[in-house]
N, C-alpha and C positions, 0 to 999 in steps of 0.2 A: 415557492417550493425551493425554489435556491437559497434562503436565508435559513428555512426550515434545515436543510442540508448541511451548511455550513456550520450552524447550532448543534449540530447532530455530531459533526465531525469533532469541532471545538468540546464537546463534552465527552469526545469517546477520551479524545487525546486526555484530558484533563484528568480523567478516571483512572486513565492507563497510568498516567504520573505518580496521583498521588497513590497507587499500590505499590507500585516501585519505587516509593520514597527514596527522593534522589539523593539526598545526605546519608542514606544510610550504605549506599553501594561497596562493593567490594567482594572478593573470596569465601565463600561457606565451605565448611564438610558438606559433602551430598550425603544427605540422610541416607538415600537408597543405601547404603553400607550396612545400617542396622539391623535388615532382615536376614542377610547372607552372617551377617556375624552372630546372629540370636540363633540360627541355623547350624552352627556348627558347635554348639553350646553343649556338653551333654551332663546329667548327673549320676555322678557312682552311687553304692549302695549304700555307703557311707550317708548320702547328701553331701557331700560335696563337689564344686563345678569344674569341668575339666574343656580343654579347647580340644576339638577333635579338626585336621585341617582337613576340609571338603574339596573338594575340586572349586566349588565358587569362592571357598575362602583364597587358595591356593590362589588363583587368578585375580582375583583383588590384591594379593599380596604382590604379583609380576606387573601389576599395574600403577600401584602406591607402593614402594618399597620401604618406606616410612606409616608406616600403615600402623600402626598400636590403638589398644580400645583395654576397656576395662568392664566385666559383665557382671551385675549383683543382683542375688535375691533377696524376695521380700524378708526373708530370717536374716540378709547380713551378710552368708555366704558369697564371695567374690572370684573372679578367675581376670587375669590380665595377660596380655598378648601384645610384644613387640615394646619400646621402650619408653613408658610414663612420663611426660614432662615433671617436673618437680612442682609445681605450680596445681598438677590437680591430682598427686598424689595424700594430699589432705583427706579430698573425695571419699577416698575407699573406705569402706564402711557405714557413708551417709546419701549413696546417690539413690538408695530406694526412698527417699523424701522428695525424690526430684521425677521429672514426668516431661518435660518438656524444655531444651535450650538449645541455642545456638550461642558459641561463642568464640572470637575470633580476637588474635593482637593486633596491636595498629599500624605494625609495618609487617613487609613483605619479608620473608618467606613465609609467613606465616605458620609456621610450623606447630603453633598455640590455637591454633585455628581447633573446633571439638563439635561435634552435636552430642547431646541428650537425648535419647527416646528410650519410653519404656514399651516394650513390647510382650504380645502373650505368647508363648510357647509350650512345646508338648511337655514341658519340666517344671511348668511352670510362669508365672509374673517375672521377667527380667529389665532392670534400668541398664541400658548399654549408654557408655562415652565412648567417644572412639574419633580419631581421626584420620579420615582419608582422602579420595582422590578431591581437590577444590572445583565449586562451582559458582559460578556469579551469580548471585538472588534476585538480580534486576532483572536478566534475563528471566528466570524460574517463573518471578513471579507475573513479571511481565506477558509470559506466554500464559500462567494460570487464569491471570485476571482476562486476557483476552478468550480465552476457551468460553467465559462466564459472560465477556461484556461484549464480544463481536455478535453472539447471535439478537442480540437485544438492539445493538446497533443498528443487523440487518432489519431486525422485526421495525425500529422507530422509520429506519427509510422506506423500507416498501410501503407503513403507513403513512410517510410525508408525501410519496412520490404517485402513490395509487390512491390510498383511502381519502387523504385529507382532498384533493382535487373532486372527489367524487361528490364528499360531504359539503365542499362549498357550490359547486354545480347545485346539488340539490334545495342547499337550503338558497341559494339566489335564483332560484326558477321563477320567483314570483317578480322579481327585479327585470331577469328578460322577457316575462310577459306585461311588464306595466312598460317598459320599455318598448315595445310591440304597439300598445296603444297609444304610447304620447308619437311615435313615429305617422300613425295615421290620422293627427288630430291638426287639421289645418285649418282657413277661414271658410271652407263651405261645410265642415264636421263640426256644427257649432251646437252645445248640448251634451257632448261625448266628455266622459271625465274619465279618470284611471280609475283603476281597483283595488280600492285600498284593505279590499279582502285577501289579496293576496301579497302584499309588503310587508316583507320581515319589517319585526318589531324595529328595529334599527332606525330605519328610514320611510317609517308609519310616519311621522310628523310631517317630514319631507314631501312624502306622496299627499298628504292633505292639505299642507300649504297651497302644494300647485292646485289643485283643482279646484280651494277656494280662489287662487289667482284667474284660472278659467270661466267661474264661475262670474265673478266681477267683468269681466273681461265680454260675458255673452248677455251680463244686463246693461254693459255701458255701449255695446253695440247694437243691442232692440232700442235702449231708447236713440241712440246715434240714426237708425233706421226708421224708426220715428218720425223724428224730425225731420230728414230730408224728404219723408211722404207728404209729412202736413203742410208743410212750407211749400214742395211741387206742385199741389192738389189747390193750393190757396193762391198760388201764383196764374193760375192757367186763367181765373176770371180776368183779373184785373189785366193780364197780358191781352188778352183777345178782347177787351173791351179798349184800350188803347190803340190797339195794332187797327181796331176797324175807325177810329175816330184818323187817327195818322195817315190811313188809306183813301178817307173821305178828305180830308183836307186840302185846302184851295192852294196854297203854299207851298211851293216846288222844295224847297229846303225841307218842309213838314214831312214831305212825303217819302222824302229819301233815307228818313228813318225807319223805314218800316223794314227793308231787310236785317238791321240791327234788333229789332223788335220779335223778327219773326227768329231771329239764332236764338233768343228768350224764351219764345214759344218752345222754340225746338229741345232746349235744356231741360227746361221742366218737364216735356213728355220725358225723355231720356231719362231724369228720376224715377218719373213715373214707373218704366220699365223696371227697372231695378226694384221698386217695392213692390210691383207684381210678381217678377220673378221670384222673388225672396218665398213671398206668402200665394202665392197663387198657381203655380205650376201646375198643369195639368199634364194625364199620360193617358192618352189615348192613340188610336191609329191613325195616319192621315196620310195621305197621298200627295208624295214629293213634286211630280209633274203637274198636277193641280192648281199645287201650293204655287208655286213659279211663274204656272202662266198665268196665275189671277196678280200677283206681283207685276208683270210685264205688264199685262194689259190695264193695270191704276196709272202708270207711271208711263206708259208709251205718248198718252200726250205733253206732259212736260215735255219729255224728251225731244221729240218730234218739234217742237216749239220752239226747243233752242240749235233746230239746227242738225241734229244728232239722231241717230238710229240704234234699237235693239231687235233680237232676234232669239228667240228661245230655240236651243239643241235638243232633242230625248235620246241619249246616247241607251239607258235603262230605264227600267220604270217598278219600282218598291214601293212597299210601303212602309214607313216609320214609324218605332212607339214616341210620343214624346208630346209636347206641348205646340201645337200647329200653329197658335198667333203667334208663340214667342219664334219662332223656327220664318213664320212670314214676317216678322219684325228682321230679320236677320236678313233676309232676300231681298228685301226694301231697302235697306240700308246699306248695303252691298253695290247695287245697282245705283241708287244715289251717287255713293260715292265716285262709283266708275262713270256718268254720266255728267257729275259735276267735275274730276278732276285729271281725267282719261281725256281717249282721242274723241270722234265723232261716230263709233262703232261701239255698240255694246253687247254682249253674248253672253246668255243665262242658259248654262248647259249641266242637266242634269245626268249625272254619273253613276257607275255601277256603284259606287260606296257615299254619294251623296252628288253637290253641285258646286259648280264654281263658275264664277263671274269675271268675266276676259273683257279687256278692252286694249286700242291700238296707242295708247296715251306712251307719253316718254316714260314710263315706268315707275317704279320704286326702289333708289340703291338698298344692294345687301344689307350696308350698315345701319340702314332706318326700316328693314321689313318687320323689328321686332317693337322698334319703340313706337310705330303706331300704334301698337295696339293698347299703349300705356295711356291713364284717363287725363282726357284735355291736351293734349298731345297733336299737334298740327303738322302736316308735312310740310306744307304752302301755307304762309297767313292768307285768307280767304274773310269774305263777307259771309260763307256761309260753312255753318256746321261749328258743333260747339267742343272737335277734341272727344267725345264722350262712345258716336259711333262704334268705332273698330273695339275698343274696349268693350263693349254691351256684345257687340258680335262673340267673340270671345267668352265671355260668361257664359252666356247664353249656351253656345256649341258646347264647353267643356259640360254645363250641367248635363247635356245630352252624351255624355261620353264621349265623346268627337272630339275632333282637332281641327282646329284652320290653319292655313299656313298662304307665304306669298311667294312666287314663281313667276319668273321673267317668260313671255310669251317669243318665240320664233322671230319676230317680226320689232321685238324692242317693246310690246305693252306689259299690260301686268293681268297675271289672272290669280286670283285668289279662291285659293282651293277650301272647299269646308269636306271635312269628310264626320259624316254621322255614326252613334253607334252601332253596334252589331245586330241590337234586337232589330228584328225585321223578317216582312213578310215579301216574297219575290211574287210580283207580277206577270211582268215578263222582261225579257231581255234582250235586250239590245231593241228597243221596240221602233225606234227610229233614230235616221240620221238628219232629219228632212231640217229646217227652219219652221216659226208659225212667225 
């Protein structure tokens, strides 16, 4: 709009110049003399023309004291008033040929200074010369041309400044609704392309480059998804067919590969995960406090085994829409972690807005609560767990609308809060504080 403006300005000025042609400046007669003198004009009964002096002649004449003109009609007839230069004393008898002049000398006083106008009157067609009070043309015309060209100017700004913003608003509505969609198109919106029904012509090519680019983009990640299915799915025989020969084996060296073998095992299911989740997600109801204590109770013997103890909270008691094995993959893996890499206490406490898993361990610093969650990512190098965990946890919960997050416990542990979406049916509340 600003340049729009500028262009606006730049041509008023430009217009206003060239009417006031700047070579041409200088001193005029002011025509206005000519009506007050055609005014004062009268014819005898003879026809011939006589100066009668009017009050406005009068006052023209206390004004211009120099004031002389010369009046003729279309027969020839003349009347002169005040004193003729010599120069358009020639004139008399041919100025009804003449209809229109201005004419002025080229030094000052200008005394040779003259308008022409023929004007109509109650006697008659009259061609008046005459010279009187001076007026500058630049100016004259200056203000003419602007009476003509400022309101065109106002018309061009109010359309730069109001209509033109309106007409590009409208015609790029279709720009901030593809806009709109490429903002919510990320790696779980896979399939979603713009609209290229609605892309001015302009940048139609534009909008269909990209969504051929998405489109490639969403078959080099099905077959990328693919792959790591069929590869995970073909790796689990021959892994558990090893891992059970390595376990049977007489060879104490032999056998101390088997926790290496079982983080194998453990990888592939974790693909696993991922291609189920992809293609398999279920949305059904399931019951959070269930879900939890059947978690606790697969994994209480581990636990117990090394030493270690859990304990399930029901602070609430919901029920969730969403996918329950993948939601019990998350609870399992959860607790894992806090049982493999926490204190000797673990606590699976389920909340008014979901569950989170506490343990007494030396914790997790601020600076590393986010990059666990990034894939293959270890806090501790360890014999066990493949980095892939916290990540899958993560997935998992966001596909559920939720969030996880990590929180230092009172006492220096870690609890790892998941909170689930909103869809949800209330059981009851606050149904117990007890342990099981």
């Amino acid at each position: 709009m600003a340049v729009n403006f500028l262009i606006l300005l730049a041509s008023f000025a430009i217009i206003t110049a060239i009417a006031i042609r700047f070579d041409s400046g200088g001193p005029y007669t002011d025509e206005q003399i000519i009506p007050i003198i055609a005014s004062a004009i009268e014819r005898s009964d003879d026809g011939q023309l006589s100066v009668v002096m009017t009050p406005e002649l009068a006052e023209l004449r206390s004004q211009t004291p120099q004031l002389w003109f010369v009046a003729e009609d279309d027969s020839g007839r003349s009347v002169s008033f005040g004193t003729v230069p010599q120069h358009y004393v020639s004139f008399t008898g041919r100025l009804s040929d003449l209809s229109f002049a201005q004419l002025r000398d080229r030094q000052p006083p200008y005394d040779l200074a003259a308008v022409v106008r023929r004007q109509a009157t109650d006697i008659g067609d009259l061609t008046i010369m005459g010279h009187g009070a001076l007026s500058n043309l630049n100016l004259t015309v200056a203000l003419a041309s602007n009476v003509i060209v400022l309101p065109i100017f106002v018309l061009l700004a109010l359309t730069s400044f109001l209509v033109t913003p309106w007409i590009v608003r409208r015609s790029l509505a279709g720009v901030h609704r593809i806009a709109h969609e490429a903002s919510t198109i990320d790696a779980h919106t896979r399939g979603r392309y713009l609209s290229e029904d609605y892309a001015p012509r302009e940048i139609a090519p534009l909008v269909s480059a990209v969504n051929a680019a998405l489109r490639r983009l969403d078959e080099a990640h099905e077959r990328q998804k693919r792959f790591f299915g069929y590869a995970a799915h073909e790796l689990r025989t021959p892994i558990a067919v090893l891992l059970s020969k390595v376990e049977s084996a007489e060879d104490h060296k032999t056998r101390a590969l088997a926790s290496d073998i079982q983080r194998l095992a453990t990888l592939a299911e974790q693909l696993l995960d991922l291609q189920r989740m992809e293609n398999h997600q279920q949305q059904e109801r399931f019951d959070l406090v269930s879900l939890v204590r059947k978690v606790a109770a697969e994994l209480a013997p581990i636990i117990i085994a090394k030493g270690k103890t859990i304990e399930v909270e029901v602070l609430a008691n919901k029920q969730y829409l969403g996918d329950p094995s993948a939601i019990e993959r998350v609870v399992m893996n959860l607790v894992q972690n806090a049982a493999e890499h926490g204190g000797r206490h673990v606590v699976a406490r389920v909340t008014d807005s979901g569950f989170e898993i506490e343990d007494d361990g030396s914790g997790i610093p601020p600076d590393e609560r986010e990059r666990v969650f990034e894939p293959f990512y270890r806090l501790r190098p360890s014999n066990f767990g493949s980095g892939l965990g916290l990540n899958l946890v993560r997935e998992v919960v966001t596909r559920h609308g939720g969030s996880v997050a990590i929180r230092d416990t009172a006492t220096g542990g870690t609890i790892v809060r998941v909170r689930l979406g909103a869809d949800q049916t209330r059981i009851s509340e606050a149904a117990s504080g007890g342990a099981d």
